[in-house]
N, C-alpha and C positions, 0 to 999 in steps of 0.2 A: 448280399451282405451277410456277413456271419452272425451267430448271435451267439449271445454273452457266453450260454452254455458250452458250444462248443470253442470259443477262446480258451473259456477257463480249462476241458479240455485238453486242449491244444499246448497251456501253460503247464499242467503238471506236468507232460511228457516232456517239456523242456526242460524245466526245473528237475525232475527225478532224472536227468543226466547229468546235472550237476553244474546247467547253465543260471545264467542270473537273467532277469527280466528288467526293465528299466518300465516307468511307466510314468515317471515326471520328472520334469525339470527345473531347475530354479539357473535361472543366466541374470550376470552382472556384466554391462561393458560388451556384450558379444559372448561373452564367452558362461560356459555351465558352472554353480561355484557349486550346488548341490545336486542330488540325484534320489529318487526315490526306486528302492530297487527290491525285488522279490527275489526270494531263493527258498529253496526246498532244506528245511531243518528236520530231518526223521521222518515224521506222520504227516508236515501239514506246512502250507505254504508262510512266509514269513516276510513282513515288510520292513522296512528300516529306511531313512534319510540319510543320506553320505554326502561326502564331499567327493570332490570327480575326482582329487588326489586320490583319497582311500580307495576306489576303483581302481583308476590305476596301478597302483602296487597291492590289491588285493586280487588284478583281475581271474578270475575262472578258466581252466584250461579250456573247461567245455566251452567257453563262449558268452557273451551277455547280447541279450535281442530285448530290441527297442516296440515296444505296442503303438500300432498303426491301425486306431478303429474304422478309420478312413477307406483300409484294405477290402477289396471287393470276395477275395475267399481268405478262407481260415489258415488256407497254406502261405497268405504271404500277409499276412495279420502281424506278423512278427519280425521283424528286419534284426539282420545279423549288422551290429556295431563292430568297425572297426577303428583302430587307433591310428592317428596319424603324426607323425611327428614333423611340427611347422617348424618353424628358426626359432624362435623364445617359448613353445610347449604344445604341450602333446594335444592334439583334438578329435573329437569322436566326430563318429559319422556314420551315416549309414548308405551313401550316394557314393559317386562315384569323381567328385569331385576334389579337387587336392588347394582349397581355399585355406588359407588361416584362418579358420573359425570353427566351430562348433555345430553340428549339422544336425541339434536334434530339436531343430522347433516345432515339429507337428506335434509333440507331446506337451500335454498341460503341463501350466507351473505347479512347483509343488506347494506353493501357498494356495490356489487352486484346488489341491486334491486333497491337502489337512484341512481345509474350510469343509469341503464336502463331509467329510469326515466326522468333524467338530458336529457339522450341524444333523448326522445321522444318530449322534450322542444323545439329542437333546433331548429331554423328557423332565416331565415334573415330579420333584420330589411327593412321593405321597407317606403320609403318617399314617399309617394301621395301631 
């Protein structure tokens, strides 16, 4: 199993190509409505919340890979997303199957990873 260091790693050389990372998911009904996604801005890695629309017509020529802690090495830690276009819209994936739906559930929700987040925040105010 990999460790964090070398993912993280593994991430900047993906992002300093000018790929995106995916690392959560928020699904409504089946389908993704939001995404939590990293990319490389100058010096230093950057997260943001999106909608799977603004992926789609924002998507990265280099590419967007989906984070699979699950993955037994570093070299396949990272799954290449691609698009699939169903009869009523477009759906991501990372497998090899041609279902109408949305194929990125091994990745946390993204209420999930703002919680973690929020709760690394916490601290009490002190008065000096």
């Amino acid at each position: 199993m990999p460790t964090a260091q070398a993912i993280a790693a593994e991430a900047k050389e993906i992002m300093k190509n000018d790929a995106a990372i995916l690392t959560a998911a928020g699904f409504r009904g089946g389908s993704v409505v939001q995404l939590q996604v990293y990319f490389w801005d100058e010096h230093a890695a950057v997260m943001d919340v999106i909608s799977k629309n603004d992926l789609l017509e924002n998507w990265p020529d280099a590419g967007v890979y989906a984070l699979d802690t699950a993955a037994s090495t570093v070299e396949t830690v990272f799954r290449e997303v691609r698009r699939y276009e169903g009869a009523e819209e477009v759906y991501l994936r990372t497998g090899d199957t041609d279902a109408d739906a949305d194929e990125l559930d091994f990745l946390p929700s993204v209420l999930f990873m703002e919680s973690v987040e929020a709760i690394c925040e916490l601290k009490d105010k002190i008065k000096l």
